[in-house]
Kinemage of the C-alpha trace (Angstrom):
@kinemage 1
@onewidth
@group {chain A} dominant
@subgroup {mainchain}
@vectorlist {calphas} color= white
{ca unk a 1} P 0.000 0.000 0.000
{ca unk a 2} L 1.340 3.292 -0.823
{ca unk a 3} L 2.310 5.408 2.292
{ca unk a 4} L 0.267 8.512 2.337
{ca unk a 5} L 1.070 12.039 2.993
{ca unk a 6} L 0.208 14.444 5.791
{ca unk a 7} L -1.499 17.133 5.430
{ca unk a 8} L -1.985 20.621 7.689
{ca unk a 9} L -4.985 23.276 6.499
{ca unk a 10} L -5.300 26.223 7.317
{ca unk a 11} L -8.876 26.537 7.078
{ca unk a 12} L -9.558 30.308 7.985
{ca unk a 13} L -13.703 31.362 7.638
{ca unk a 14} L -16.435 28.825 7.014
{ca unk a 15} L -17.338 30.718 3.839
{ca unk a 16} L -14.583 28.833 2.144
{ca unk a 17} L -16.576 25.944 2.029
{ca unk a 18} L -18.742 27.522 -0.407
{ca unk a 19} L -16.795 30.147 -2.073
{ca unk a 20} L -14.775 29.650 -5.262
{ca unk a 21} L -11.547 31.240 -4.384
{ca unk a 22} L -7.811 30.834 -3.857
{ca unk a 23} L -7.981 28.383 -1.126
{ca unk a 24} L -11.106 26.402 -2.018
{ca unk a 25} L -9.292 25.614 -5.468
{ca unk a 26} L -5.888 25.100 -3.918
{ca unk a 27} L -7.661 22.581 -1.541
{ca unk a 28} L -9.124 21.107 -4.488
{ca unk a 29} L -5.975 20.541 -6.146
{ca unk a 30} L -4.688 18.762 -3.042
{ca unk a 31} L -7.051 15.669 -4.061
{ca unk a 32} L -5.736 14.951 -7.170
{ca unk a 33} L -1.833 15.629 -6.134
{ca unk a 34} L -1.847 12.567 -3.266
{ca unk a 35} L -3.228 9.241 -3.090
{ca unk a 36} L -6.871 8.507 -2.581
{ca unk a 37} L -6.692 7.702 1.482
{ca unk a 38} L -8.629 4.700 2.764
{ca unk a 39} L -9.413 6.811 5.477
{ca unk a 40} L -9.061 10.430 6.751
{ca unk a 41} L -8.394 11.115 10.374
{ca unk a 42} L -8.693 14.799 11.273
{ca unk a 43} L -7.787 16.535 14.076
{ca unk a 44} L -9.701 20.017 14.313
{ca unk a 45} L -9.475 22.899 16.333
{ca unk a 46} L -13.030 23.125 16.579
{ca unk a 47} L -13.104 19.768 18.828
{ca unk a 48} L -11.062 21.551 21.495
{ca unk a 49} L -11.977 19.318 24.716
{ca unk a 50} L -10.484 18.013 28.039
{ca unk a 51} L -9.004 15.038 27.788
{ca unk a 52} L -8.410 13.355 24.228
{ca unk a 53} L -11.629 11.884 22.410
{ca unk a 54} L -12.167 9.657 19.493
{ca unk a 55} L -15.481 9.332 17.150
{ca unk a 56} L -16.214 5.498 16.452
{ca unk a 57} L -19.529 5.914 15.224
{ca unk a 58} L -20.406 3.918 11.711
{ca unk a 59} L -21.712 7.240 10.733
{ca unk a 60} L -20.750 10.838 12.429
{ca unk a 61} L -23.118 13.487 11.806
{ca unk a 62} L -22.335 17.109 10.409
{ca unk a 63} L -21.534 19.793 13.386
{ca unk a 64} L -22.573 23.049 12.280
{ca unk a 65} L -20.112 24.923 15.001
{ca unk a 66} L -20.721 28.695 13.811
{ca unk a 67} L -23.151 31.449 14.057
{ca unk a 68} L -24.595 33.971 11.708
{ca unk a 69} L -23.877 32.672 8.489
{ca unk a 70} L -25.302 32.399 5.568
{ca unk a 71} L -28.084 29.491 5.235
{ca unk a 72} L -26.600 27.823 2.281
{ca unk a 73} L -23.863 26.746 4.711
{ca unk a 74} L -26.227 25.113 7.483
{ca unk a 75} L -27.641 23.007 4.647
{ca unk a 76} L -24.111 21.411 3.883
{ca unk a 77} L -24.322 17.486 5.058
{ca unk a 78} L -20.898 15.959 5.024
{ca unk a 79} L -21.866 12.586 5.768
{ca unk a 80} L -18.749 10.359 5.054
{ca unk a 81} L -18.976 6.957 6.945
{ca unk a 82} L -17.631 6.593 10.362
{ca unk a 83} L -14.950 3.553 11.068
{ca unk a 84} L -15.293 2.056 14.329
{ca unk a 85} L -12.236 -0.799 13.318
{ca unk a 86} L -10.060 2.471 12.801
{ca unk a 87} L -10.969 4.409 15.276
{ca unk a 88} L -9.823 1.207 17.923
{ca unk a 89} L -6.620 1.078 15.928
{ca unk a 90} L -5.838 4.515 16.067
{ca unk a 91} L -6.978 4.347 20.131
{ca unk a 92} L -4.580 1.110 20.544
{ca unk a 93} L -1.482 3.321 19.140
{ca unk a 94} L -1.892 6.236 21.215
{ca unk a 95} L -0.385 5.623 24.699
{ca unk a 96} L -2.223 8.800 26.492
{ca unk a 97} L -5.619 7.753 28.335
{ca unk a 98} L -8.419 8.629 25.946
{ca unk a 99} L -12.080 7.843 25.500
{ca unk a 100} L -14.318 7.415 22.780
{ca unk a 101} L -17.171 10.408 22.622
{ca unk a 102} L -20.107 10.649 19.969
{ca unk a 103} L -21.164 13.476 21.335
{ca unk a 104} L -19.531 15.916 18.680
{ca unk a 105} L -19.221 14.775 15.024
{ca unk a 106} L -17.434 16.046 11.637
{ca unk a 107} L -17.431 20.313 12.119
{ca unk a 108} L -17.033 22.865 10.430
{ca unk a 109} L -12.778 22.531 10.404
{ca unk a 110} L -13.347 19.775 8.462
{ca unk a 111} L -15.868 19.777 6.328
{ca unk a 112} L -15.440 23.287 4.656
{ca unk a 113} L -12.122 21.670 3.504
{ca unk a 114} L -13.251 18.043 2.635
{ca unk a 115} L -16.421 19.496 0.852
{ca unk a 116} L -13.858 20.674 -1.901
{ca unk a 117} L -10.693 17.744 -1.982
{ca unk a 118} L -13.746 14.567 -1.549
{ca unk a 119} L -17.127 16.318 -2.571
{ca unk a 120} L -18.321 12.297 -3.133
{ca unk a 121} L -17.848 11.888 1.061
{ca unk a 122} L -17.367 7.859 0.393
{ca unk a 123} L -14.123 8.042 2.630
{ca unk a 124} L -14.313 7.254 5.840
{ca unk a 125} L -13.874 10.482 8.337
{ca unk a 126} L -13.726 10.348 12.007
{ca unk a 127} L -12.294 12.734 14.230
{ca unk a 128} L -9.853 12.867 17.308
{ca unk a 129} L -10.534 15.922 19.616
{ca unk a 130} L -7.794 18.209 20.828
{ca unk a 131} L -6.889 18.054 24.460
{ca unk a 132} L -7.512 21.659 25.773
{ca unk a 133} L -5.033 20.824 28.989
{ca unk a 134} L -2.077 18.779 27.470
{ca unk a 135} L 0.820 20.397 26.817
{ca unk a 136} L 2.555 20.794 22.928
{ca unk a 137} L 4.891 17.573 23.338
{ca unk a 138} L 2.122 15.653 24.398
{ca unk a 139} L -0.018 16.798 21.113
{ca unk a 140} L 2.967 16.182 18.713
{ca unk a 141} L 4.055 12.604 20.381
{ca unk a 142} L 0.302 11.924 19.645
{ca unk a 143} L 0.699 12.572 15.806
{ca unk a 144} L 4.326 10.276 16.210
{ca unk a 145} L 2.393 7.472 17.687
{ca unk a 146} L -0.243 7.620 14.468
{ca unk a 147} L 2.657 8.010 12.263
{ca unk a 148} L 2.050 4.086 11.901
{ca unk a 149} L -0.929 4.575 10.180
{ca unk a 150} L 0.185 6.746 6.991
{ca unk a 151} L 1.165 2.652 5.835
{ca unk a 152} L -2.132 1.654 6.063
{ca unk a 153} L -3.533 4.232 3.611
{ca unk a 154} L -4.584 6.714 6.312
{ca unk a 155} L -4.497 10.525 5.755
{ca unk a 156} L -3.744 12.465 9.236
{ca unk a 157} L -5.224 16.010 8.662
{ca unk a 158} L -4.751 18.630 10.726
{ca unk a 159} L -7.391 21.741 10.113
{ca unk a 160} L -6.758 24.952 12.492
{ca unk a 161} L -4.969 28.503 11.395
{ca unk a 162} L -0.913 28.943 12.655
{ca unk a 163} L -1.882 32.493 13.038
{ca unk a 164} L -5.650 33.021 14.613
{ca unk a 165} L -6.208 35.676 16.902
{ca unk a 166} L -9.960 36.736 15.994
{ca unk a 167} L -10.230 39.567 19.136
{ca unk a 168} L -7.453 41.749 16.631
{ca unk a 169} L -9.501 41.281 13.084
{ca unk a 170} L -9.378 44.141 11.258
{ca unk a 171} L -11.668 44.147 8.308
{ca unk a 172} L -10.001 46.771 6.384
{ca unk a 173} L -7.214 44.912 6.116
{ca unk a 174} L -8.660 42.480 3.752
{ca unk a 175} L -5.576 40.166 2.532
{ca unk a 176} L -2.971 41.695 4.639
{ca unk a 177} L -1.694 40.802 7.661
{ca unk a 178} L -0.175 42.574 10.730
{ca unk a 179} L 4.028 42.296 10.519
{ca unk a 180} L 3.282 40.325 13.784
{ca unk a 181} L 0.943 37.496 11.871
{ca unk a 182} L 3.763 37.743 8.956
{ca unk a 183} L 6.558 37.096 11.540
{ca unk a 184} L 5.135 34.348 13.163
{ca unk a 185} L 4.240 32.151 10.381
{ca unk a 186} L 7.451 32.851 8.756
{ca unk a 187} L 8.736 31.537 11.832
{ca unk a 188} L 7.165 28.648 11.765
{ca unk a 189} L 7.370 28.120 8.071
{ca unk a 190} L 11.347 28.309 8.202
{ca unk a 191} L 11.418 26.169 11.042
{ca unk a 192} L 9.211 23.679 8.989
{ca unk a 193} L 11.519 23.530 5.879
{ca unk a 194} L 14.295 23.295 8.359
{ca unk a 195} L 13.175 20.590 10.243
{ca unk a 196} L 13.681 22.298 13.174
{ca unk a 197} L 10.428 20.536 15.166
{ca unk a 198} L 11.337 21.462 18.796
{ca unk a 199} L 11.629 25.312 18.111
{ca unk a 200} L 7.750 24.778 16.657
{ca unk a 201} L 6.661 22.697 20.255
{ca unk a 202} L 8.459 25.662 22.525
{ca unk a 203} L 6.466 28.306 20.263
{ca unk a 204} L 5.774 29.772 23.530
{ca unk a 205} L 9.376 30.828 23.675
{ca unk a 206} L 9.726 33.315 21.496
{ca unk a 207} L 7.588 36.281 23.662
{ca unk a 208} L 4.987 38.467 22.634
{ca unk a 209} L 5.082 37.356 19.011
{ca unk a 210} L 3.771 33.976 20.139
{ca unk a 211} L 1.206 35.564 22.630
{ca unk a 212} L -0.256 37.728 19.615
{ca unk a 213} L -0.393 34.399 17.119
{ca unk a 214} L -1.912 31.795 19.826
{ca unk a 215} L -3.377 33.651 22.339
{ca unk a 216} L -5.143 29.958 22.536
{ca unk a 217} L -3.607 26.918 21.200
{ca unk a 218} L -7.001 25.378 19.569
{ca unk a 219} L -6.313 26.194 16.090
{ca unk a 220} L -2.083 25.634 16.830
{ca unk a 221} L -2.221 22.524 18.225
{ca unk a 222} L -3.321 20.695 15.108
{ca unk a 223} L -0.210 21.608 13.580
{ca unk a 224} L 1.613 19.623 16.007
{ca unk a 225} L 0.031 16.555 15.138
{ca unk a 226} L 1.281 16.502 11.627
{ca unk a 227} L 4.459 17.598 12.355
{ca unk a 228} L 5.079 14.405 14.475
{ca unk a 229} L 2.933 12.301 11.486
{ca unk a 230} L 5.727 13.617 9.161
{ca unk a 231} L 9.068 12.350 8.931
{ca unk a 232} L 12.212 13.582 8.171
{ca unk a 233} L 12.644 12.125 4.722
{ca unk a 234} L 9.377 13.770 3.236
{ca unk a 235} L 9.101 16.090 0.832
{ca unk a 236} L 7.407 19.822 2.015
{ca unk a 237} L 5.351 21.403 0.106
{ca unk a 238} L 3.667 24.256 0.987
{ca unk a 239} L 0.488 26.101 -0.118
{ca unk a 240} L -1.830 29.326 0.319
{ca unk a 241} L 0.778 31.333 2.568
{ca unk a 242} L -1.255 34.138 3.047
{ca unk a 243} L -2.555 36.568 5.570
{ca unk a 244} L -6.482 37.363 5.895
{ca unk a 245} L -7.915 40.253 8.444
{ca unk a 246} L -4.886 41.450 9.752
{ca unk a 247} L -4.499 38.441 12.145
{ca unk a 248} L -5.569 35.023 10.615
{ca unk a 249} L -2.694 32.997 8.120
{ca unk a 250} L -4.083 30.895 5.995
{ca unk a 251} L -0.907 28.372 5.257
{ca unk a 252} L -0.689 25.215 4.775
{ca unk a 253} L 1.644 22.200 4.715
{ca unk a 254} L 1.823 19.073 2.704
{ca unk a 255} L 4.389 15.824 4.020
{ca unk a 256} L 5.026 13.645 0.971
């Protein structure tokens, strides 16, 4: 079976999900530049819990997790089967306590994303929640522990925004960003192609840079997770680097 790639989206408004634009292309383009997965697990900021949880339904329902949008996004259904065998595998190789939870189901980090690469939704989707009270090793030894499963035809997608700080949006900025966003996920971008992984796990480290960026680690901590899927010998490719509302980066990372 071919080894599949890893993939990190930055996914940025729900209105992508039904806008023809930059990203929604680029993420269509994705699709037909990797192998068709088995299986997609995704990790999305928008499951942001305590403790770590897995979906093992047979089939997760669509979370609409926003407010105030337009209707024509409510009346998106993403239903994708569930996979209860994977879910137990994927539970097996993680070594932190977790818990399976069917309380949530496939949101909006996901979907607005998937709803362009897979518009079919006949691969299986489930996804594992990120632990609101673990620290950044712990998130990034998670994603080295699922590593495993990029041989059995599984695509680990992480969906949050590098740079997401929604309290500073500025509307007038339209496309631009703050040099604050643009230093912080060049940061991380040179510490990507570099290899450097512990730099991006002590983010924290760097000051008030970081605090601007994350001031919550919900739509950061994804990252981690494909950072510790990848491994040193893939190829990096790297798509819609960008800058939205002063304070949101849209980039994105592909592990080949």
């Amino acid at each position: 079976m071919t080894k599949m790639p890893v993939i990190f989206v930055g996914h940025g408004s729900p209105m992508n999900a039904i806008e023809d634009n930059e990203y929604s292309r680029t993420w269509r383009s994705l699709a037909n530049m990797i192998p068709r997965p088995e299986l997609i697990i995704s990790i999305s900021a928008h499951w942001f819990t305590k403790g770590t949880k897995l979906m093992n339904e047979e089939q997760p329902r669509t979370i609409y997790d926003m407010y105030g949008f337009p209707k024509e996004l409510y009346e998106i259904v993403y239903d994708s089967p569930g996979s209860p065998k994977m879910a137990k595998v994927a539970k097996d190789l993680i070594s932190k306590e977790t818990e399976y939870d069917n309380s949530w189901g496939i949101d909006h980090g996901t979907w607005s994303i998937l709803v362009h690469m897979y518009p079919e939704r006949d691969i299986p989707v489930f996804q594992i929640s990120v632990d609101a009270y673990a620290p950044p090793e712990v998130h990034y030894n998670m994603g080295k522990e699922l590593k495993a499963l990029r041989e059995m035809g599984v695509l680990i997608f992480g969906t949050g925004n590098i740079v997401h700080n929604l309290r500073l949006v500025d509307w007038h900025k339209g496309n631009k960003g703050f040099d604050w966003a643009y230093e912080f996920d060049d940061y991380i971008y040179e510490n990507i192609l570099n290899n450097n992984h512990e730099n991006i796990i002590k983010y924290n480290e760097i000051g008030d840079v970081a605090k601007l960026a994350v001031p919550t680690p919900d739509h950061f901590y994804p990252l981690l997770y494909t950072l510790g899927a990848s491994d040193e010998k893939d190829k990096v490719s790297v798509f819609n680097k960008s800058c939205e509302l002063g304070s949101l980066t849209m980039t994105g990372y592909l592990w080949e």
